[in-house]
DRENZASE-560272 format. One line per 8 residues: for each residue x, y, z of N, C-alpha, C. Coordinates in pm, whole numbers, plus 50000, padded with zeros to 5 digits. Layout:
DRENZASE-560272
X,Y,Z,X,Y,Z,X,Y,Z | ...
end
This chain:
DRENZASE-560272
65953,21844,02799,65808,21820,02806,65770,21781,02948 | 65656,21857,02979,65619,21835,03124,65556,21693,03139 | 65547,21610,03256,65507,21448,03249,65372,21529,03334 | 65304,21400,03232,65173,21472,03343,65148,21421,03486 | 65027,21492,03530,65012,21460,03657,64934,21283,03731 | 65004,21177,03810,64905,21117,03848,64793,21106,03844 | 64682,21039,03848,64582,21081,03849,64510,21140,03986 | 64567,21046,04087,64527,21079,04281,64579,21252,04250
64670,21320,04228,64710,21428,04201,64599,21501,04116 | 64566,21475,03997,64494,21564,03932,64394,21550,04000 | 64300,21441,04080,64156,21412,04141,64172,21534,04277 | 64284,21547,04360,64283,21613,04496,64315,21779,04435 | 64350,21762,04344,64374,21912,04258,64283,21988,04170 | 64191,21895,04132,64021,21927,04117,63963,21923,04204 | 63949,21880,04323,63859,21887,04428,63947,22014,04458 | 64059,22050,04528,64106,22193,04618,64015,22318,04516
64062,22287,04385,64016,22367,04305,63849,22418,04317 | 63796,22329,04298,63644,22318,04314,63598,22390,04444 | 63650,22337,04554,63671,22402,04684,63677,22567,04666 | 63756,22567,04614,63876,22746,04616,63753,22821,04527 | 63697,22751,04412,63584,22820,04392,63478,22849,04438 | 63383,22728,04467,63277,22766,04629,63297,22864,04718 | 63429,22862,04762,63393,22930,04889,63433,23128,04817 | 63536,23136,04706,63501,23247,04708,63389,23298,04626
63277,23243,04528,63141,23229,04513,63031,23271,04635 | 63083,23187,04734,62964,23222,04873,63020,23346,04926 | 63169,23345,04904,63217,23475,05034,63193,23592,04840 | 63185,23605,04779,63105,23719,04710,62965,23741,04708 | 62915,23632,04743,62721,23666,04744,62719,23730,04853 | 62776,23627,04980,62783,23696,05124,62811,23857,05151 | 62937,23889,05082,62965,24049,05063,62858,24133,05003 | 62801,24052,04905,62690,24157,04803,62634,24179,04904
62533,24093,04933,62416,24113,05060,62465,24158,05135 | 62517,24159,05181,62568,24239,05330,62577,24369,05307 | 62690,24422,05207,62685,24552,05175,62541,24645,05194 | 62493,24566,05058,62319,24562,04994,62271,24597,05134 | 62275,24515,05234,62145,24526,05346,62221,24641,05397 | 62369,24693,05400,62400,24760,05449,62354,24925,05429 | 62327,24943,05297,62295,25055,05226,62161,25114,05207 | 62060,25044,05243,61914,25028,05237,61893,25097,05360
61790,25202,05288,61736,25302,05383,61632,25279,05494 | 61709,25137,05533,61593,25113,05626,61679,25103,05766 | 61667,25148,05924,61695,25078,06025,61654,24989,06098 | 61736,24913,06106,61703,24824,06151,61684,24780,06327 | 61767,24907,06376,61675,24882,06526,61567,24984,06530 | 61517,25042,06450,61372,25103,06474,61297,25002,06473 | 61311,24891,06331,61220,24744,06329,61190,24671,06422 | 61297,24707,06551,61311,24637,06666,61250,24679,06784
61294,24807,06840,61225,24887,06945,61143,24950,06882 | 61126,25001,06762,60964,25081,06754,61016,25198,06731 | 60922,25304,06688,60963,25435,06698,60963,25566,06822 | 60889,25455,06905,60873,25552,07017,60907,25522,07112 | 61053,25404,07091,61116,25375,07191,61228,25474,07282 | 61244,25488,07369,61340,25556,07445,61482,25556,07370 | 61536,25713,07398,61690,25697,07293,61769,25590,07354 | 61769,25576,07521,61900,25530,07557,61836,25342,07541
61710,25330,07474,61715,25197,07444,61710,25183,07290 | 61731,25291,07227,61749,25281,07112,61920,25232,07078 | 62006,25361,07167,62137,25345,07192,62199,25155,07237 | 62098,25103,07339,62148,25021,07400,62184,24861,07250 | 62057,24884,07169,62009,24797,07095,62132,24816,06945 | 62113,24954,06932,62245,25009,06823,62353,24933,06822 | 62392,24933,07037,62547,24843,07014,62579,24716,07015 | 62407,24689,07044,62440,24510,07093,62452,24455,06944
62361,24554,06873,62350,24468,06706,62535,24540,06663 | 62596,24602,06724,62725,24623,06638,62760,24699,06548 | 62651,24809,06514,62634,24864,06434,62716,24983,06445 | 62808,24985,06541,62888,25117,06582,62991,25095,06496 | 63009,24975,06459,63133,24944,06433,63151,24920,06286 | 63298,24964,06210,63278,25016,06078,63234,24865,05975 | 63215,24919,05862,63114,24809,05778,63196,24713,05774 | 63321,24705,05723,63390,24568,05699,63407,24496,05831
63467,24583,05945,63447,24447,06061,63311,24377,06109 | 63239,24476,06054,63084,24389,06096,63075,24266,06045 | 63141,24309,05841,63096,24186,05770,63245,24048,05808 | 63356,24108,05856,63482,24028,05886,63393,23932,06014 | 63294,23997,06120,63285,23913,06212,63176,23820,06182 | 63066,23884,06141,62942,23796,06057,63010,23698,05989 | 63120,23684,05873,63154,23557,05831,63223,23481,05932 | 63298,23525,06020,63392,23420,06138,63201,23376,06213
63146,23398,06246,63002,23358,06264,62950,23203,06226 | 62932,23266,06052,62894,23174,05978,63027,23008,05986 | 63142,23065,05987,63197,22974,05991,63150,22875,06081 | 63168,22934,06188,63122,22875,06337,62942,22774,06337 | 62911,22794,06212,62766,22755,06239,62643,22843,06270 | 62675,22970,06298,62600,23051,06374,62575,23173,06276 | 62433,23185,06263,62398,23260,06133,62304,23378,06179 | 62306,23407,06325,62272,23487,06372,62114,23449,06467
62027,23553,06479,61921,23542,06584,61833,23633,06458 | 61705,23571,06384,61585,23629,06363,61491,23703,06443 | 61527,23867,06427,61434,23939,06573,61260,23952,06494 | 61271,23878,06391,61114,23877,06344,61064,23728,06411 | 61139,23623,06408,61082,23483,06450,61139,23457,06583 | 61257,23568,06622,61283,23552,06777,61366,23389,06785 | 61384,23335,06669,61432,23189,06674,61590,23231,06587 | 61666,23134,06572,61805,23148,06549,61778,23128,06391
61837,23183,06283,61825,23213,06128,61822,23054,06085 | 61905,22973,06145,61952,22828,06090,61826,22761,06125 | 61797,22782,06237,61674,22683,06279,61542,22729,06182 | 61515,22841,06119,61432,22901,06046,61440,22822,05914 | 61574,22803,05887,61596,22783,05766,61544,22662,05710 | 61595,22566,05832,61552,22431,05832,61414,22401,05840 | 61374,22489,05892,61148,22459,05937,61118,22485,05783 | 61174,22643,05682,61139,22682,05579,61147,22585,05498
61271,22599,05452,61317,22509,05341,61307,22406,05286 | 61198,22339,05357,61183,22175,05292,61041,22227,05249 | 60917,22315,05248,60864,22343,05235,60891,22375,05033 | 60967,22440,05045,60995,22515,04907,61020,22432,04833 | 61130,22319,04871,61217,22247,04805,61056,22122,04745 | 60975,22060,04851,60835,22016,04761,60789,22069,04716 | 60782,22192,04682,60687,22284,04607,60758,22285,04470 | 60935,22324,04485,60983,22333,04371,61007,22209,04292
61010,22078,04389,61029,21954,04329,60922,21926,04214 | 60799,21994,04292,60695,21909,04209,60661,21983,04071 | 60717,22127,04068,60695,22235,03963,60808,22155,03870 | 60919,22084,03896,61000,22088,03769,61021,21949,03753 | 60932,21846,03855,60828,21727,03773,60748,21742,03624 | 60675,21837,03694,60552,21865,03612,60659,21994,03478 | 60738,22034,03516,60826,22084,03353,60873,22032,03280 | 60959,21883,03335,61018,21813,03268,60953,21689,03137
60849,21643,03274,60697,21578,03161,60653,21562,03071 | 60606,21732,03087,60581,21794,02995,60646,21889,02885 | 60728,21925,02910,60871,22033,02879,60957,21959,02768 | 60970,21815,02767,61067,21785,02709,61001,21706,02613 | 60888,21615,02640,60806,21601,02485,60759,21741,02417 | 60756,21839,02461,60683,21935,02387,60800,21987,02298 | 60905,22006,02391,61042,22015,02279,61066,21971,02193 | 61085,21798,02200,61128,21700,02099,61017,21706,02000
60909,21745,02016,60759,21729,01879,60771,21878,01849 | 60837,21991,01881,60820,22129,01846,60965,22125,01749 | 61099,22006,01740,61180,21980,01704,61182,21956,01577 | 61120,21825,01600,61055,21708,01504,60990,21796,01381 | 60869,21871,01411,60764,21930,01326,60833,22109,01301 | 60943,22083,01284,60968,22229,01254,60928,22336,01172 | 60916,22432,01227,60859,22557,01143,60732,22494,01071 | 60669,22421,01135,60473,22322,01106,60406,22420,01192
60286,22407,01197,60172,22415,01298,60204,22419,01438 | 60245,22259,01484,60312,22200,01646,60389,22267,01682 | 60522,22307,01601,60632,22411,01629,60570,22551,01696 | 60494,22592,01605,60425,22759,01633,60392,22775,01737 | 60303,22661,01794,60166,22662,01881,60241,22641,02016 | 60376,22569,02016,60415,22495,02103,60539,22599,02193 | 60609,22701,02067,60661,22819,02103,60584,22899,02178 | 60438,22921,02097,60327,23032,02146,60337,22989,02323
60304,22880,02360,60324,22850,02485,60374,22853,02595 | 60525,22836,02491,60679,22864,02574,60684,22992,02613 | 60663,23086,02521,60663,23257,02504,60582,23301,02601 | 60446,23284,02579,60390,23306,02738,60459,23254,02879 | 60463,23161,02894,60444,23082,03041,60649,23200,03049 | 60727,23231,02922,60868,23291,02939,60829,23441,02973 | 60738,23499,02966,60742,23650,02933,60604,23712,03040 | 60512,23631,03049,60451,23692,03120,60484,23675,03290
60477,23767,03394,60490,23767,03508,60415,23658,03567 | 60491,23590,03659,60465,23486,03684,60355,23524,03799 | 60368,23643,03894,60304,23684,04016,60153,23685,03906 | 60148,23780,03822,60010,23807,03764,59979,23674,03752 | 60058,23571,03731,59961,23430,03634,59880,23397,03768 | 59986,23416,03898,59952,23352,04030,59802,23415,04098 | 59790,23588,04042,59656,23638,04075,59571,23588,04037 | 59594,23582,03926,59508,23557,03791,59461,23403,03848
59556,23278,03866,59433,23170,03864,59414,23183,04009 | 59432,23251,04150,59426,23267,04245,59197,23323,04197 | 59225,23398,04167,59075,23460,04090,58994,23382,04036 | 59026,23310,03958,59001,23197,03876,58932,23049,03916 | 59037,23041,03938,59027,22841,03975,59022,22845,04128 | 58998,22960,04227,58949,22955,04361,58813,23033,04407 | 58887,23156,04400,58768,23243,04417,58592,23255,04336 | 58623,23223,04205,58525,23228,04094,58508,23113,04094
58575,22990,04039,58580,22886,04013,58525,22756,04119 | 58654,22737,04248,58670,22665,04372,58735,22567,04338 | 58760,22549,04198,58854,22387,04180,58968,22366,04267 | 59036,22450,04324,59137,22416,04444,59132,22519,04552 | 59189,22481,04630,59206,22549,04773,59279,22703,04782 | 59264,22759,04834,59356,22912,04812,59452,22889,04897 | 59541,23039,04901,59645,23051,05016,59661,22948,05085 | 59783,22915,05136,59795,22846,05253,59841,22682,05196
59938,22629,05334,59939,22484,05314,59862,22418,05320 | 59770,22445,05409,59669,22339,05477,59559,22455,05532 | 59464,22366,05507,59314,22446,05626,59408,22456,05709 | 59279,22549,05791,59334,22607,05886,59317,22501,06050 | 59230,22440,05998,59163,22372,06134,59282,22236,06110 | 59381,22237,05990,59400,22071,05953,59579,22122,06057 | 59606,22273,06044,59740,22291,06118,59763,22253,06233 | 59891,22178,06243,59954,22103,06381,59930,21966,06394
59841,21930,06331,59794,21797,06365,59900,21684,06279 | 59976,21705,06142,60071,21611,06184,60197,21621,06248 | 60255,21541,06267,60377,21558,06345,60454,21627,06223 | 60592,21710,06263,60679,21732,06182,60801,21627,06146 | 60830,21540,06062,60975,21455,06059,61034,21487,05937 | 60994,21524,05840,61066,21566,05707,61076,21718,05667 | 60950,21825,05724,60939,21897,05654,60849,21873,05529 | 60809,21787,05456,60749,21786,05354,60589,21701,05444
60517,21843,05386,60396,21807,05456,60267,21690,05387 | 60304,21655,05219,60284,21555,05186,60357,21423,05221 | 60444,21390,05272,60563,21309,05270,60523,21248,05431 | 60514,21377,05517,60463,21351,05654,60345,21292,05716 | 60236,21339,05620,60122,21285,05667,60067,21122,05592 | 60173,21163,05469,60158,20974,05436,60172,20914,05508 | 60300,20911,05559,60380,20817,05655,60294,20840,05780 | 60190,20930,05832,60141,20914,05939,59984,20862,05903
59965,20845,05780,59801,20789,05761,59719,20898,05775 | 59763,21049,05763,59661,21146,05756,59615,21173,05611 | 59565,21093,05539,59515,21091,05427,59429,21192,05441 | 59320,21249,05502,59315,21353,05474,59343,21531,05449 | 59435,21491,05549,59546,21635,05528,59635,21629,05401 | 59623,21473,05385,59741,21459,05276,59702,21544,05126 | 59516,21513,05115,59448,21580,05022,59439,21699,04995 | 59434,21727,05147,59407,21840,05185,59520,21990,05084
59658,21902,05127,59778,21934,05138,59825,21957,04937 | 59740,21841,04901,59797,21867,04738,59676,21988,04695 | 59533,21932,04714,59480,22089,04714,59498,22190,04686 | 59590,22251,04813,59643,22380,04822,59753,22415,04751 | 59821,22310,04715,59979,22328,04600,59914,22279,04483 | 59821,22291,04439,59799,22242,04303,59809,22368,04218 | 59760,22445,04217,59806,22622,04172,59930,22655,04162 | 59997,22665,04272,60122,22689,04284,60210,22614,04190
60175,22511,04165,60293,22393,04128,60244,22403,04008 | 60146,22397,03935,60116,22411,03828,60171,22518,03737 | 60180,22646,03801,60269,22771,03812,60410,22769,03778 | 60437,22743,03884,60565,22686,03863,60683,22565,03752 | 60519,22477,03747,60598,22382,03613,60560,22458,03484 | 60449,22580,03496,60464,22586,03367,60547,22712,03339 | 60648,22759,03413,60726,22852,03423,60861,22775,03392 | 60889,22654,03455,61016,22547,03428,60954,22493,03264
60822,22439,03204,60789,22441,03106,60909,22501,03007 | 60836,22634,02998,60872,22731,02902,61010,22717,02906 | 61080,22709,02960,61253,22725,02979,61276,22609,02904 | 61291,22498,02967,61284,22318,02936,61224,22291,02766 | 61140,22329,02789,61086,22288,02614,61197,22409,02541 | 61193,22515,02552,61267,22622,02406,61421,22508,02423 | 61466,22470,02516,61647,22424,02508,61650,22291,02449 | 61488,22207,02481,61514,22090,02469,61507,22108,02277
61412,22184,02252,61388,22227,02115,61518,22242,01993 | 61575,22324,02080,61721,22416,02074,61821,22278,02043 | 61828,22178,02133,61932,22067,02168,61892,21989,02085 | 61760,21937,02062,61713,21840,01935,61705,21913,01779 | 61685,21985,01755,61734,22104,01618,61872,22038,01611 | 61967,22083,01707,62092,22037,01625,62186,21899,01645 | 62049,21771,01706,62083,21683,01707,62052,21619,01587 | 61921,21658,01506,61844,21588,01396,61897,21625,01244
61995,21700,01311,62127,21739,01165,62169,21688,01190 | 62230,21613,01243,62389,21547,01232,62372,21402,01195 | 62505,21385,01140,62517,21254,01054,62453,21099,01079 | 62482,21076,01236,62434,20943,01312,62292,21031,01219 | 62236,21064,01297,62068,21047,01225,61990,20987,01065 | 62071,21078,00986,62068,20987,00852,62145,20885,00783 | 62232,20860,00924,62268,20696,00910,62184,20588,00943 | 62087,20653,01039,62039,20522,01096,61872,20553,01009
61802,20691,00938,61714,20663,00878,61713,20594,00739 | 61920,20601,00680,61925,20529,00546,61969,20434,00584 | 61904,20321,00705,61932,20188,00743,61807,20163,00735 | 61701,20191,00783,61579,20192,00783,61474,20194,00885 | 61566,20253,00996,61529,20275,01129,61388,20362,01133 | 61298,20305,01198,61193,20385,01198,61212,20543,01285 | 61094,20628,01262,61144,20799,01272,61159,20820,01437 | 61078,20743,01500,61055,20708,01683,61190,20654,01743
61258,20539,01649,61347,20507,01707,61492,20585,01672 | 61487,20670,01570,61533,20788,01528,61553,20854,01623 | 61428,20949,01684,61426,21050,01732,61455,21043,01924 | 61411,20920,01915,61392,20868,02092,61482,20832,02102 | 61533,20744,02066,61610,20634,02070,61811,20693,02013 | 61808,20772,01982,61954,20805,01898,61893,20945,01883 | 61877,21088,01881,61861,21185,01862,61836,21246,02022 | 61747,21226,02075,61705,21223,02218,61803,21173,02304
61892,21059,02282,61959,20996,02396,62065,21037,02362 | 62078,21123,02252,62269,21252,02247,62226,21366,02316 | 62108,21420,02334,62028,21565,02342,62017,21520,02521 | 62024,21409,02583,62020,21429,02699,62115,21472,02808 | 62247,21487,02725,62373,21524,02776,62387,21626,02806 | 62326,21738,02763,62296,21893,02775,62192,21934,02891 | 62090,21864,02823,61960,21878,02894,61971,21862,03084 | 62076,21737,03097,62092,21745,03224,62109,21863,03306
62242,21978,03235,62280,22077,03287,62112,22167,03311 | 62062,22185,03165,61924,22257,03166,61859,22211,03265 | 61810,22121,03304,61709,22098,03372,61792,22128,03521 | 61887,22116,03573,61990,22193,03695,61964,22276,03697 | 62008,22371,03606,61937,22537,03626,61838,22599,03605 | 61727,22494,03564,61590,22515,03600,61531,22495,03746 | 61590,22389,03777,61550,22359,03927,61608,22456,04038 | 61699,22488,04012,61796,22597,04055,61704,22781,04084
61615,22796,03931,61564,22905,03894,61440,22884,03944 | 61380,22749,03972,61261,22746,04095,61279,22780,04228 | 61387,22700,04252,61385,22727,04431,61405,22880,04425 | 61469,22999,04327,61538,23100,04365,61403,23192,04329 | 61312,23161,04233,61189,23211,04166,61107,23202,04243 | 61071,23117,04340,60935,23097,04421,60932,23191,04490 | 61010,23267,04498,60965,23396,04605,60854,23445,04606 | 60825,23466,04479,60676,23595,04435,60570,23472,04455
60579,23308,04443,60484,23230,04441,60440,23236,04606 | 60557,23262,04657,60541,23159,04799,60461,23236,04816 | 60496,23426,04824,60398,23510,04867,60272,23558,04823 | 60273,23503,04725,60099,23523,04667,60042,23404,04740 | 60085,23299,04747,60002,23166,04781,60049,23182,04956 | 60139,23277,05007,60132,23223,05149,60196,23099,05162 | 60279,23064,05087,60329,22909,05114,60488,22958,05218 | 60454,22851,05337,60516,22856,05434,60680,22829,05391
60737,22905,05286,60867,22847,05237,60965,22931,05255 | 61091,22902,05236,61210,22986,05226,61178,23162,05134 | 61163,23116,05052,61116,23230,04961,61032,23365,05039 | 60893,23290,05093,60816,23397,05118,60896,23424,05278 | 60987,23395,05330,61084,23388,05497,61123,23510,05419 | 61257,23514,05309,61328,23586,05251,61265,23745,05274 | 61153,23714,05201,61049,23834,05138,61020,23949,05291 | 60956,23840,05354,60909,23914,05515,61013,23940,05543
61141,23868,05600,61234,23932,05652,61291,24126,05572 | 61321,24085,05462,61351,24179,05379,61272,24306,05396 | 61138,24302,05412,61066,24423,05458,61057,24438,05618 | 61091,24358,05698,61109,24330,05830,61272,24433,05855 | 61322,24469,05762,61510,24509,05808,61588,24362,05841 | 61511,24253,05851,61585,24146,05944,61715,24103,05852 | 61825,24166,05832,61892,24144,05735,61994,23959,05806 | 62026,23994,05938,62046,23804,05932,61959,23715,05880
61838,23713,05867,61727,23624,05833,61757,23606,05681 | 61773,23766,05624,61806,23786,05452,61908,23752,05408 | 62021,23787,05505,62180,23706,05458,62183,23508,05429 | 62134,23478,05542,62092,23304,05574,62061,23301,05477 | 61912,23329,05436,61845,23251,05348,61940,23290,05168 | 61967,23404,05178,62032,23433,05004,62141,23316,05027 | 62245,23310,05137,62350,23216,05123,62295,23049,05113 | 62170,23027,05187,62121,22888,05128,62091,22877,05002
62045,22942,04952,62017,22977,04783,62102,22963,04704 | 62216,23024,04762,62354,23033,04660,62397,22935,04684 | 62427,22836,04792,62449,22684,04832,62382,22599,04760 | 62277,22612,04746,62151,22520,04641,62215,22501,04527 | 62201,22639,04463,62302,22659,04306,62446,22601,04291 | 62526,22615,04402,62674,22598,04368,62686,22426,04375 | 62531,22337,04456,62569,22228,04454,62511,22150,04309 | 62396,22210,04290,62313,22199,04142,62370,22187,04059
62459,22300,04045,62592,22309,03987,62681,22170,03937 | 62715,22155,04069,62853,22037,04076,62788,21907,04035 | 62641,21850,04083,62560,21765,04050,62550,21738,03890 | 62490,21850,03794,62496,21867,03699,62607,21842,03641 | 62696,21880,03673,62857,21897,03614,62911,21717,03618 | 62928,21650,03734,62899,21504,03739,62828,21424,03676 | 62707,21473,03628,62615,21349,03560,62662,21376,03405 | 62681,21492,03381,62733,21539,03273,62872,21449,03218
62977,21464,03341,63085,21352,03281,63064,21224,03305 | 62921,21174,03405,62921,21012,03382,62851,20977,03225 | 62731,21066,03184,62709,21036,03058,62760,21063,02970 | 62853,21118,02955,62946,21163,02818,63060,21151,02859 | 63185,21012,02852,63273,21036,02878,63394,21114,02793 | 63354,21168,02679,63440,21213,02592,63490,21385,02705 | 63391,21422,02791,63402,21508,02878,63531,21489,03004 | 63558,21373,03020,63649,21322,03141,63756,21387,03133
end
């Protein structure tokens, strides 16, 4: 019989492990895309010099980007690159992909924060009472909800109250982070342009600033909604069978402290993971938001680049994405074995 392992042994043997998975996770997204940008009928130094640029500066531009050279050493040297820190040069922003990434990305990440605020809120009482009242009225009405905000295109919802609640309406601000006259005026220190102008007393940009994400985010949570409520639904269904429950209602536990209290607080062990890969399915989903609303984020970077040819700009940003997920991931996976240790 084999003796098992230490524990310092099994802990440095789950971490290598964990490791050994990440990186070949990133080095397969990395390959997809690359290939992907590789195969797309687009060139990418026409994007650059134009079409009516001179051959021998067409030629000159061909070799500096490397493109002479066969597909796998391109993608062998692009990852020795990335290793290095260096994620290439954006010939759409003329700025280095990393530095892009960093101006983008905190942009998205408040936008997506506040969409799967506003899912969870709301998302997870609507579950537990669509649970509770099964196959009732609440159940129906509360699916009907889920089913939309799950099935219809999220871009149309974005026209649609873009039409609506701005243009027709005016209850919020259109496109854009901020007026136009309100840009530059706070300093940059976080990236989060609510976060920034608190801390600088621009209360009115700050207004300014929720304004313009109130659509968006609304969008967005009720897109994390629909996901969040059907699992939480899903997770409380087959918590309100099981035995603890009609132990503690043939004690005489009232139905609240039932359901909240002992039904809800087993159902949150799951839910953690859910709500990970909801947050996960925002930051990666906002694409179509950023670009209907113009929101200065990773997403709508992705989008331009992508019709731009700028395939470093497109590689960066998919591999931050897939970084997001693989840590969402591990996060989830952790809270998961601190609240349930039967998982350890």
């Amino acid at each position: 019989m084999t003796a098992p392992r230490p524990p310092a042994v099994r802990i440095i043997f789950g971490i290598a492990s964990w490791l050994l998975t990440v990186a070949i996770t990133l080095l397969g997204l990395a390959a997809l895309t690359f290939f992907i940008g590789r195969v797309l009928p687009i060139d990418p130094v026409l994007k650059i010099v134009g079409e009516k640029a001179a051959p021998e500066v067409y030629q000159r531009v061909f070799l500096e980007l490397g493109l002479d050279k066969p597909v796998w050493q391109q993608f062998w040297e692009y990852i020795i690159k990335i290793l290095r820190g260096d994620f290439g040069t954006s010939f759409s922003t003329t700025r280095p992909v990393l530095t892009d990434l960093l101006n983008f990305f905190p942009a998205t990440l408040e936008l997506s924060t506040l969409g799967l605020v506003l899912g969870v809120v709301l998302g997870v009482p609507m579950g537990v009472a669509s649970a509770y009242w099964h196959e009732k009225w609440p159940d129906h009405l509360i699916r009907i909800v889920g089913l939309i905000g799950y099935s219809v295109p999220i871009f149309w919802l974005g026209l649609v109250g873009l039409f609506v609640f701005y243009y027709r309406l005016g209850w919020v601000s259109g496109p854009g982070q901020l007026d136009v006259f309100f840009v530059g005026v706070v300093d940059r220190w976080t990236g989060s342009i609510l976060i920034d102008s608190a801390l600088q007393g621009e209360w009115e940009i700050f207004f300014n600033a929720i304004s313009h994400m109130t659509l968006p985010t609304i969008l967005l949570g009720y897109y994390s909604l629909a996901y969040i409520s059907r699992m939480t639904r899903s997770v409380m269904l087959d918590q309100l069978t099981r035995e603890y429950v009609l132990t503690a209602r043939l004690k005489g536990a009232s139905e609240f402290r039932v359901v909240m209290g002992h039904a809800l607080r087993n159902a949150a062990i799951p839910l953690v993971t859910v709500i990970a890969l909801s947050y996960g399915g925002l930051l990666e989903g906002s694409v179509l938001i950023e670009t209907i609303f113009s929101w200065p984020g990773i997403g709508n970077y992705i989008y331009s680049s992508l019709f731009a040819a700028d395939m470093n700009a497109v590689l960066g940003g998919t591999l931050l994405v897939g970084v997001v997920f693989v840590f969402l991931n591990m996060l989830s996976d952790v809270l998961y074995r601190t609240l349930d240790p039967r998982s350890r």
